[in-house]
C-alpha positions as a Markdown table, in Angstrom:
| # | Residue | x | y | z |
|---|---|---|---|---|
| 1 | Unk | -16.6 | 4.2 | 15.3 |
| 2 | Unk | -16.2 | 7.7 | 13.3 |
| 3 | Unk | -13.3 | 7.7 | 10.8 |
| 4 | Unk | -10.6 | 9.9 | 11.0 |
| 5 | Unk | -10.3 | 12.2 | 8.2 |
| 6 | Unk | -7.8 | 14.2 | 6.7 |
| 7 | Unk | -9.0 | 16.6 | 4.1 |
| 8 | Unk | -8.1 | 20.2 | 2.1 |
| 9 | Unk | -8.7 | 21.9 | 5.4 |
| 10 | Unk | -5.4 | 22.2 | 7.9 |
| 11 | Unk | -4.4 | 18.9 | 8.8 |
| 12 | Unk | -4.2 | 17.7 | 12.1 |
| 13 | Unk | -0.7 | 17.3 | 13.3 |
| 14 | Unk | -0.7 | 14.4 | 14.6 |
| 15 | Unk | -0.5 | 13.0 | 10.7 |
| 16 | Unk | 3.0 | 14.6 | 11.0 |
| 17 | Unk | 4.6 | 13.6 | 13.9 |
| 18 | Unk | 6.1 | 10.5 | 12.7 |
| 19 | Unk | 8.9 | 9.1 | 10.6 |
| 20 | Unk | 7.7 | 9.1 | 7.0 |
| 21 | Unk | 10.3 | 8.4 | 3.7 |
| 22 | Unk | 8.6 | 9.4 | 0.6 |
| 23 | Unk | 11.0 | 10.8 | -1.7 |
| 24 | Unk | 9.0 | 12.0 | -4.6 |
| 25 | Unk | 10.0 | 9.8 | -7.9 |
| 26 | Unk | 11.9 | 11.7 | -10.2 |
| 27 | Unk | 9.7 | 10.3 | -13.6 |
| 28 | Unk | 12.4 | 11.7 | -15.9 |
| 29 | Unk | 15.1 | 9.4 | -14.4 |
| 30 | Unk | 12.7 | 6.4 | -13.1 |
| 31 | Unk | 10.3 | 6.8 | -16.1 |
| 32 | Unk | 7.1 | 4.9 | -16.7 |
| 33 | Unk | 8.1 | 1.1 | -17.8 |
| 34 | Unk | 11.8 | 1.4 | -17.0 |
| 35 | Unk | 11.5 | -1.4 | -14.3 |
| 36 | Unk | 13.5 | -4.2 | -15.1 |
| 37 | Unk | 11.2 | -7.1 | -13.7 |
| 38 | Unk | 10.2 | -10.4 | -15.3 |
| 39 | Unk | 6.8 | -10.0 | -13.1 |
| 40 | Unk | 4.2 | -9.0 | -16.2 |
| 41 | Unk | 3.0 | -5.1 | -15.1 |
| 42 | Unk | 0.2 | -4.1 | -17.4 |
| 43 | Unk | 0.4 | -0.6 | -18.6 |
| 44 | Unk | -3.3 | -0.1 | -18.5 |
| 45 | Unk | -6.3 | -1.0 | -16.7 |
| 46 | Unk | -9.8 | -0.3 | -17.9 |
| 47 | Unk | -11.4 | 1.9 | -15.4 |
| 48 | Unk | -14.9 | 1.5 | -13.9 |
| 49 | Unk | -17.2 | 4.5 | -15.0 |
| 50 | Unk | -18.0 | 7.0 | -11.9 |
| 51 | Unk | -21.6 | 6.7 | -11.9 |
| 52 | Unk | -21.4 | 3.0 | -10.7 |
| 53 | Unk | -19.0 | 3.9 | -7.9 |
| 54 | Unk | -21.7 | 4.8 | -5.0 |
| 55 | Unk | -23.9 | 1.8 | -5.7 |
| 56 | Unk | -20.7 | -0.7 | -5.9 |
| 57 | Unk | -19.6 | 1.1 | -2.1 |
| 58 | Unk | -22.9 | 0.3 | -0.6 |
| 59 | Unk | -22.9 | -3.4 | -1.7 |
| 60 | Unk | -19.4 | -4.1 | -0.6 |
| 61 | Unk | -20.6 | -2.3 | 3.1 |
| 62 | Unk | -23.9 | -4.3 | 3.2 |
| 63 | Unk | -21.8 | -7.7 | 2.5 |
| 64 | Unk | -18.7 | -6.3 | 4.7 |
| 65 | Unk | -16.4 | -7.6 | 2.2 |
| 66 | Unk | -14.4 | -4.2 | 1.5 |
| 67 | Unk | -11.0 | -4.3 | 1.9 |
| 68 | Unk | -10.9 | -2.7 | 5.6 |
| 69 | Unk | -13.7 | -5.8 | 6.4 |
| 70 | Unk | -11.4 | -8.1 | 5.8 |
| 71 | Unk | -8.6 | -6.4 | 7.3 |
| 72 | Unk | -10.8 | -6.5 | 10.6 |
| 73 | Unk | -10.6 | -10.1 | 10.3 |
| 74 | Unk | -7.3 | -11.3 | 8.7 |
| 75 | Unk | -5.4 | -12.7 | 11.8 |
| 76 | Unk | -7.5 | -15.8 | 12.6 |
| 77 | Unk | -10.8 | -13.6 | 13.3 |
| 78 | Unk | -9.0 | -10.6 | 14.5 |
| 79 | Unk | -7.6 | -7.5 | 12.6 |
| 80 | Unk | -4.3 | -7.3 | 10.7 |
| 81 | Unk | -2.2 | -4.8 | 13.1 |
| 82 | Unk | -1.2 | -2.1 | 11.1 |
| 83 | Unk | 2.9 | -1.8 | 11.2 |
| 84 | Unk | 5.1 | 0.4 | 12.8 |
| 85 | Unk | 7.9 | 1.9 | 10.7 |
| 86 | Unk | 8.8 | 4.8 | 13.3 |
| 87 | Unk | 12.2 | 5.6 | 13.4 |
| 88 | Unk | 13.0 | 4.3 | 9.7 |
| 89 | Unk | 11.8 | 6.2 | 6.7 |
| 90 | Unk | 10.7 | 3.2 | 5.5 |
| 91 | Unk | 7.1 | 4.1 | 4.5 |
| 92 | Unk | 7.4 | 3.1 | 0.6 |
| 93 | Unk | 8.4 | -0.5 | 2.0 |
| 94 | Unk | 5.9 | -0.5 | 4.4 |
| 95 | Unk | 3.1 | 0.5 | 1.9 |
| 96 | Unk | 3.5 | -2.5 | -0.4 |
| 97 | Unk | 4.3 | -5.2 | 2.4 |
| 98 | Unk | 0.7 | -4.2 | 3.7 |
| 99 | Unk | -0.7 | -4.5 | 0.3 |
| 100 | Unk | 0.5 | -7.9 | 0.5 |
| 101 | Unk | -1.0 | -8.9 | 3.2 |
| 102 | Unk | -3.4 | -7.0 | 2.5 |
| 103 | Unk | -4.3 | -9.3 | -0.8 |
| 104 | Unk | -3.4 | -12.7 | 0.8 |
| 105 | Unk | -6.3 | -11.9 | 3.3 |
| 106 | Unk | -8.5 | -11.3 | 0.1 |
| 107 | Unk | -7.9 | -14.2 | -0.7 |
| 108 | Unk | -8.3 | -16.8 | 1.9 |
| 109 | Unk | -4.6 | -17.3 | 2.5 |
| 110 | Unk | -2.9 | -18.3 | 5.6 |
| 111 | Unk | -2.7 | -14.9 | 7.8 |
| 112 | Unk | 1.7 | -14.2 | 7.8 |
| 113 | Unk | 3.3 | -11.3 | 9.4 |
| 114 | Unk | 5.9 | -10.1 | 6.5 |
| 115 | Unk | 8.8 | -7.7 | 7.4 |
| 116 | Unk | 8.7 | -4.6 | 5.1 |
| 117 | Unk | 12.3 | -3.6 | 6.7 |
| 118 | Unk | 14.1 | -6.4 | 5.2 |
| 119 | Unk | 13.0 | -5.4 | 1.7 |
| 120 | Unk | 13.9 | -1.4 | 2.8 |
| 121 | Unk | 17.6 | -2.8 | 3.9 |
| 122 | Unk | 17.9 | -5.0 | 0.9 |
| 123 | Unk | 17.7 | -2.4 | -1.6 |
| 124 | Unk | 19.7 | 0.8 | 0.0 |
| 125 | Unk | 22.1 | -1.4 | 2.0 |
| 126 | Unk | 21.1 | -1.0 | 5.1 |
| 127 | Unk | 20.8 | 2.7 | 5.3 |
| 128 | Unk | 17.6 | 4.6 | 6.2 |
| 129 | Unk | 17.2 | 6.1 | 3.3 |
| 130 | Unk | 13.5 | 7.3 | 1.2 |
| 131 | Unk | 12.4 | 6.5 | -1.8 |
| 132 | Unk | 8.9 | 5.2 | -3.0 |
| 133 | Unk | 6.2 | 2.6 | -3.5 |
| 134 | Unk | 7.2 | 1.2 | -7.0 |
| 135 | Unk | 10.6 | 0.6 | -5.7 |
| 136 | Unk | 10.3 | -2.1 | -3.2 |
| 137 | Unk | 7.0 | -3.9 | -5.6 |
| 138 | Unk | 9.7 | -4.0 | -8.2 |
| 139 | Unk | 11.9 | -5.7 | -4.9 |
| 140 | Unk | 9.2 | -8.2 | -3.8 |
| 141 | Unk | 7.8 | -9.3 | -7.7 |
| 142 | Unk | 11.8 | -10.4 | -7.9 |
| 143 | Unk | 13.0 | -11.3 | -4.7 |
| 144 | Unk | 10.1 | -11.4 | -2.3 |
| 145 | Unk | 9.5 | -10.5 | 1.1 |
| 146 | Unk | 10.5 | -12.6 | 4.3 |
| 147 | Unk | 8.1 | -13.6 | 7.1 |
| 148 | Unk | 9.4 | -11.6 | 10.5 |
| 149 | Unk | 10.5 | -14.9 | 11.7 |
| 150 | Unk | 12.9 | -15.0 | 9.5 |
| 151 | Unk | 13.8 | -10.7 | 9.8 |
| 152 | Unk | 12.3 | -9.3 | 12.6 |
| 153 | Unk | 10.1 | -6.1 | 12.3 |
| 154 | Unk | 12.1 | -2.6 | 12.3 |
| 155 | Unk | 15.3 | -4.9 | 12.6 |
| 156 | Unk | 18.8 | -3.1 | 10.9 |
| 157 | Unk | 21.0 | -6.1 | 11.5 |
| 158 | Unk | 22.8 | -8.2 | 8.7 |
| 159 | Unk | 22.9 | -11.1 | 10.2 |
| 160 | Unk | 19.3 | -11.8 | 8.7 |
| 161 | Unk | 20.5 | -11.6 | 5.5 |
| 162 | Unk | 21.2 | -14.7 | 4.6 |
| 163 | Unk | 20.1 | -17.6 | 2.4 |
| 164 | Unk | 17.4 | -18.9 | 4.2 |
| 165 | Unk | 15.8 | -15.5 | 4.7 |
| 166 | Unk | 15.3 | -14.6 | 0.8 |
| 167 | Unk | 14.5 | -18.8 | 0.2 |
| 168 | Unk | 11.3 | -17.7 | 2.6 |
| 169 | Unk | 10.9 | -14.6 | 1.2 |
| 170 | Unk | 10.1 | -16.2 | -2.5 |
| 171 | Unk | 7.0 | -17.8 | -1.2 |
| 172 | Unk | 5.3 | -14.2 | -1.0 |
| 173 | Unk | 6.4 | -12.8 | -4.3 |
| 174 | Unk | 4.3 | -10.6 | -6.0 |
| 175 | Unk | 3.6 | -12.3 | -9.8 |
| 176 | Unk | 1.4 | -9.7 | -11.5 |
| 177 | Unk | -0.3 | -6.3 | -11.1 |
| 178 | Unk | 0.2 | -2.5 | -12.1 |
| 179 | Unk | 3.4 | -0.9 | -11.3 |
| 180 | Unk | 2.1 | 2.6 | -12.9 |
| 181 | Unk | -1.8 | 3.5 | -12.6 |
| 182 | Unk | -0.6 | 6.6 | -13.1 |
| 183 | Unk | 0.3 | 6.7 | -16.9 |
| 184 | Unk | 1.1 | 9.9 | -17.7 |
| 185 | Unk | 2.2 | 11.8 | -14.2 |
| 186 | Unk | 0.5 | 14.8 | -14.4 |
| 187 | Unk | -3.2 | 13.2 | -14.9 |
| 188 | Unk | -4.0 | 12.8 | -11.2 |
| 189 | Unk | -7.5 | 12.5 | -12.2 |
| 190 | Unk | -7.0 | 9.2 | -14.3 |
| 191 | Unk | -4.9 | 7.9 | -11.8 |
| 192 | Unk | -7.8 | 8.5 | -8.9 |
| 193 | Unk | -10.1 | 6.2 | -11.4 |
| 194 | Unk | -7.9 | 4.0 | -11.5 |
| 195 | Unk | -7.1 | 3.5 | -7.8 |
| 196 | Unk | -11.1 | 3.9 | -7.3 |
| 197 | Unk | -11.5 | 0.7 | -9.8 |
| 198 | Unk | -8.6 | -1.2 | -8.0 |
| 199 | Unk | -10.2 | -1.0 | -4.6 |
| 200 | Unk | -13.9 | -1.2 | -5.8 |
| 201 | Unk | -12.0 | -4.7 | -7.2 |
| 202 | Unk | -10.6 | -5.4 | -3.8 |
| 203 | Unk | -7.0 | -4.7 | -4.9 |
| 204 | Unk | -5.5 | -2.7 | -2.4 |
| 205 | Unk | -3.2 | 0.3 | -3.6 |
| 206 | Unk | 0.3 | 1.4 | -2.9 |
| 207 | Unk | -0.1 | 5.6 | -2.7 |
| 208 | Unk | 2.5 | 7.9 | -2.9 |
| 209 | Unk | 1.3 | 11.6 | -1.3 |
| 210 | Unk | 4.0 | 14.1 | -1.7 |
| 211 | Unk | 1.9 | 16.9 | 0.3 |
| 212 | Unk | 2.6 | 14.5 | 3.2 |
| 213 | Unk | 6.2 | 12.3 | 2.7 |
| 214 | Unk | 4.4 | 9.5 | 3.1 |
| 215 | Unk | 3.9 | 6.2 | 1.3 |
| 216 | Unk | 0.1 | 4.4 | 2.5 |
| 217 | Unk | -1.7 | 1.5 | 1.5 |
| 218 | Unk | -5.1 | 2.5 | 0.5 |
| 219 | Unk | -7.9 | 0.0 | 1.1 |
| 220 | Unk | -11.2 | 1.8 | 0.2 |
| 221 | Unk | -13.3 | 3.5 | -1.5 |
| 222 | Unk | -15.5 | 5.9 | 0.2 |
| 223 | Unk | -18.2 | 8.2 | -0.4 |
| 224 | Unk | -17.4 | 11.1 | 1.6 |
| 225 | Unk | -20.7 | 12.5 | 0.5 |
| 226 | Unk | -22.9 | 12.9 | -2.7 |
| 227 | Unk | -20.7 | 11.9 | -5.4 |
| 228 | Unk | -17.6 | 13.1 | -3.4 |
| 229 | Unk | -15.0 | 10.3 | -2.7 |
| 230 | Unk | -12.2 | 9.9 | -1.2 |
| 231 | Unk | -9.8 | 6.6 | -0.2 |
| 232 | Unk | -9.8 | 4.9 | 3.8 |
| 233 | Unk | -6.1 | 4.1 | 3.8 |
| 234 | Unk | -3.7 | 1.6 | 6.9 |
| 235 | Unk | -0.9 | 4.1 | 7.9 |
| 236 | Unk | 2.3 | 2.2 | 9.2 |
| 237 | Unk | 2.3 | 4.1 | 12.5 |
| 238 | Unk | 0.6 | 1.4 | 14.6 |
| 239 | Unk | -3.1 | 1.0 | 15.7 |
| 240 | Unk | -2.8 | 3.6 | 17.9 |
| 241 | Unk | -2.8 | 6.6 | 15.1 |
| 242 | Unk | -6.7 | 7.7 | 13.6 |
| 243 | Unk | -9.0 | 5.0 | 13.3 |
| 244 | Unk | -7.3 | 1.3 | 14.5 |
| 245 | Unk | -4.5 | 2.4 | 12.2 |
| 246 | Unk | -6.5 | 4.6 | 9.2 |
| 247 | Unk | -8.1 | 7.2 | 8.4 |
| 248 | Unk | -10.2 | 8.4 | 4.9 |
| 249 | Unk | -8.2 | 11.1 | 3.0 |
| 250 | Unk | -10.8 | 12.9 | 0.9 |
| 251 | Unk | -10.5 | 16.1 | -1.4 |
| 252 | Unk | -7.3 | 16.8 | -3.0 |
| 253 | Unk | -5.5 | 14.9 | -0.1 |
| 254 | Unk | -6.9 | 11.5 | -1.7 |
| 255 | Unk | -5.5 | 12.1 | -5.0 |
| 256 | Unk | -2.1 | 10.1 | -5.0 |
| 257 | Unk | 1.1 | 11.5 | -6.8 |
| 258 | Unk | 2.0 | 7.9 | -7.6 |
| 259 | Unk | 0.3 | 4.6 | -7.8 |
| 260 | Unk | 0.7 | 1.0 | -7.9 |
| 261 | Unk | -0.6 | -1.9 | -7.4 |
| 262 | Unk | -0.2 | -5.6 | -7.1 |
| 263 | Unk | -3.0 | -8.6 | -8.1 |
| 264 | Unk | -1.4 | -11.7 | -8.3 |
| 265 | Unk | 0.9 | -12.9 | -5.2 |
| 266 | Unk | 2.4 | -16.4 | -5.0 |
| 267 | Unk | 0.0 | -18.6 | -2.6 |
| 268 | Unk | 2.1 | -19.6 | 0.0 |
């Protein structure tokens, strides 16, 4: 099946008529390495050069072990269903809980449906407020993040926050990664490298794109033709939006305006 893509040209509106959340962070007040977490973020990761990028692409297609591959066969065989966040703008939970997932699938762990909106409630309180990706990693490399069992998707009520809940949620706690690829916040190329060598690693990417509101987890790389590339990302709008769920951004639209990323998870 074709992609769906969303590039510098006018974007189709149907990548707007959903609930989003991404408040642009504010880097002078939530600055590079202010995060308070125990979980050990490295500052920098070593990027891989461009001119391997098209060759390392078409080996992970011909071995269908890209991120999106195993995606397709996360739940027992079948594909991870992407979330649905509409009518909470919840996106910048949403984002990392599918990163999660995302990397227990990577790596051969038992397939668990986690609830992004617990994490969301958690840290405003239970009001529907925005914010972005780094916020709720910070959340889940302390506290975790619950099964739905245990907080039921898109669910606003208290009565799920209790002690067995968080006691759950520590079993899928994020114990390592990047909380900033992007360094210094005005060098959106370096940060592009560095989500490029992330997912050419199978590490998928919290992005943060301001043009759109909207937090996604990117899974991809992709060559959206001679050396042009651009990132397949899993929206939170349910399999019904683009592709089963995604769709490539490529240009300018794949560039994110903040970046992290997680590569160590508790194996629960």
């Amino acid at each position: 099946m074709a992609d769906f893509i969303i590039n510098d040209a006018l974007t189709p509106i149907e990548c707007f008529n959903h609930t989003r959340g991404l408040v642009p962070r504010d880097y002078r007040e939530v600055f590079v390495g202010c995060y308070s977490s125990s979980t050990p973020w490295s500052m920098d990761i070593p990027t891989i050069p461009r001119s391997q990028w098209s060759e390392r692409i078409k080996n992970m297609e011909a071995s269908h072990s890209r991120l999106s591959d195993i995606r397709n066969r996360a739940d027992g065989g079948k594909p991870m269903k992407a979330f649905d966040q509409n009518g909470q703008g919840f996106c910048w939970s949403y984002s990392t809980a599918a990163c999660v997932m995302l990397l227990r699938a990577a790596a051969n762990m038992p397939y668990k449906r986690l609830s992004p909106h617990a994490v969301a409630c958690k840290i405003y309180n239970f009001r529907d407020r925005g914010a972005w990706g780094a916020l709720s990693m910070e959340f889940m490399s302390e506290n975790g993040i619950p099964e739905e069992k245990h907080w039921p998707q898109k669910s606003m009520s208290r009565s799920y926050d209790v002690p067995e809940t968080w006691a759950n949620a520590k079993k899928y706690r994020i114990t390592e990664g990047w909380m900033d690829l992007d360094l210094n916040a005005y060098d959106r190329e370096l940060s592009f490298d560095q989500v490029a060598t992330c997912l050419l690693s199978r590490i998928p990417v919290v992005c943060d794109y301001n043009w759109w509101g909207h937090s996604v987890a990117a899974m991809d790389l992709v060559e959206t033709s001679p050396d042009k590339f651009g990132v397949r990302i899993l929206n939170s709008w349910t399999d019904s939006w683009g592709e089963q769920g995604t769709a490539v951004l490529e240009g300018n639209r794949a560039i994110p305006d903040g970046a992290c990323a997680a590569r160590v998870i508790v194996g629960a």
